[in-house]
N, C-alpha and C positions, 0 to 999 in steps of 0.2 A: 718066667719067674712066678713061683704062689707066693701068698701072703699070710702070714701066720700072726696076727696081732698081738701085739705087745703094748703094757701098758709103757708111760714115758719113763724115763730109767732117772733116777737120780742122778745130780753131776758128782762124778766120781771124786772122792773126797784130797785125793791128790792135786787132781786135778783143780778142784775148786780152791785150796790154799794156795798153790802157786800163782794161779792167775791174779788171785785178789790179793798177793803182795806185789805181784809186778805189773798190775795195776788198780791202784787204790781208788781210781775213782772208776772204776769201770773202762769199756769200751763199746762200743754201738752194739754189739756184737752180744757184748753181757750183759746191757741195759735190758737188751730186748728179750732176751733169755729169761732176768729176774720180772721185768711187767710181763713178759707172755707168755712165762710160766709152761703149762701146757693147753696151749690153743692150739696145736692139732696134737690129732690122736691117729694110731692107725687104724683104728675100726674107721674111721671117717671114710677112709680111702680103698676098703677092702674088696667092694664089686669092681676095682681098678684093675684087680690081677686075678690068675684063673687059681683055681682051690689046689692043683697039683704041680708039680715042678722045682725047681730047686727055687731057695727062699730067698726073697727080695731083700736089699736096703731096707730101713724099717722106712716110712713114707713121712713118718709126721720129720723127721730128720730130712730128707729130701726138699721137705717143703718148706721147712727153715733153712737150709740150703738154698731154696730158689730163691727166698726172700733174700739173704744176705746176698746174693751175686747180684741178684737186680741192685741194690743199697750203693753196691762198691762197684754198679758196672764190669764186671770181670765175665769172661768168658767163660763157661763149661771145662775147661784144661785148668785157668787159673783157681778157679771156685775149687775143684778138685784138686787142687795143690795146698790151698788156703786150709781146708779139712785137715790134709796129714799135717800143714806145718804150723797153724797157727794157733797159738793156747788160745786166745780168747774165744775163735770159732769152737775147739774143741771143747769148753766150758759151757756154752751154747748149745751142744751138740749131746753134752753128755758123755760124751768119749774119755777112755781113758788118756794118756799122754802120750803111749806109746801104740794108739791105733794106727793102721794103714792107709785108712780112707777107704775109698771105691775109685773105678775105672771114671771120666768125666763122660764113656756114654751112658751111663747112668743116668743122668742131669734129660737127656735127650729123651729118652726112654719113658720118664717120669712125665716129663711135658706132653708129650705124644701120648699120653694113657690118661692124661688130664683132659685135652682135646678132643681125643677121639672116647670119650663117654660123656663131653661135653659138664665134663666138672672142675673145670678153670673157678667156676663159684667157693668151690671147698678152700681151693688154697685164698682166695680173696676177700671174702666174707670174713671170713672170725678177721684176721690182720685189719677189714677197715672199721668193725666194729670197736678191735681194742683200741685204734687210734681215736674214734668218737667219743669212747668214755673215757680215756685219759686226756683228751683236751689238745692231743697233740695238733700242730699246727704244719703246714708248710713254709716255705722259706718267705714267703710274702706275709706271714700272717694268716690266711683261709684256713678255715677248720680243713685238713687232711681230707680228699674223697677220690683220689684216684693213684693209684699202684701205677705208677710207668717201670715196665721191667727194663728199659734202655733198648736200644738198636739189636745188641747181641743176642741180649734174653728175651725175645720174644716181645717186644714192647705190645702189639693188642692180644695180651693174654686175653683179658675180657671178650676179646671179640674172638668168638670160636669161629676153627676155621684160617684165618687170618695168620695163624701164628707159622711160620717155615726158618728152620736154621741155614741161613745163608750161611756159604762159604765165604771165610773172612777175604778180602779183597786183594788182590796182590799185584801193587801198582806198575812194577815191571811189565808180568803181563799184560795189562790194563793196557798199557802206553806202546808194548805192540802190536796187539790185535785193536788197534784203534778205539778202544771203549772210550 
């Protein structure tokens, strides 16, 4: 996959009234859309994919992707189901209403090109900066300073290297082969 940069798209104007009648006060999803605005970009990510080939997912979308699966813990299938079916992701997203999505090895793809250029920083940097200047907290109170992407998503993003998508577990077989 190349990468042809594009700047962030506006949220399609359909798109942006429907969601903000059917839901007036927001959702996580469109909070995070209207404060983070565009904190990423695809230039950011562009020594990520090679200059020829057929053209990538735009990246800075990918990486608000990564960020909301981690948010809602959902898996790489789920995350990619949420894209085609859910307005407030696609208001976040910038999609039209009636987009497709992508394939969820996409999701994989993206990680794995994060890692192995050792740019796990790109996507984490601007995300813990915004949370510093908006004062956001965690659930105890502490100023916000560490991104846990959960079990499925790769939880030590930060730590390169570290990150492997396990096959989710399947306790039938588990409970035969004695695991």
């Amino acid at each position: 996959m190349s990468l042809h940069a594009q700047p962030l798209e506006p949220i399609p104007d359909l798109t942006s009234r429907i969601a903000q009648a059917s839901f007036p006060k927001g959702t996580l999803a469109m909070q995070l859309r209207d404060a983070l605005g565009s904190i990423y970009q695809d230039a950011d990510f562009v020594e990520l994919f090679p200059k020829r080939g057929r053209a990538a997912e735009a990246p800075w979308r990918l990486a608000l992707v990564t960020v909301l699966q981690a948010l809602e813990n959902l898996s790489d299938r789920q995350a990619a189901e949420m894209v085609r079916g859910r307005l407030d992701w696609k208001y976040a997203l910038s999609l039209p209403l009636d987009d497709q999505g992508f394939d969820a090895s996409i999701l994989v793809d993206f990680r794995q090109r994060l890692l192995s250029h050792g740019a796990q920083d790109r996507l984490l940097e601007p995300l813990l900066r915004v949370c510093r200047e908006h004062g956001w907290r965690n659930r105890r109170g502490q100023t916000a300073h560490r991104f846990d992407m959960g079990d499925r998503q790769c939880a030590g993003l930060e730590q390169s290297g570290k990150c492997r998508r396990e096959p989710e577990s399947d306790p039938q077989r588990d409970r035969r082969s004695g695991s």
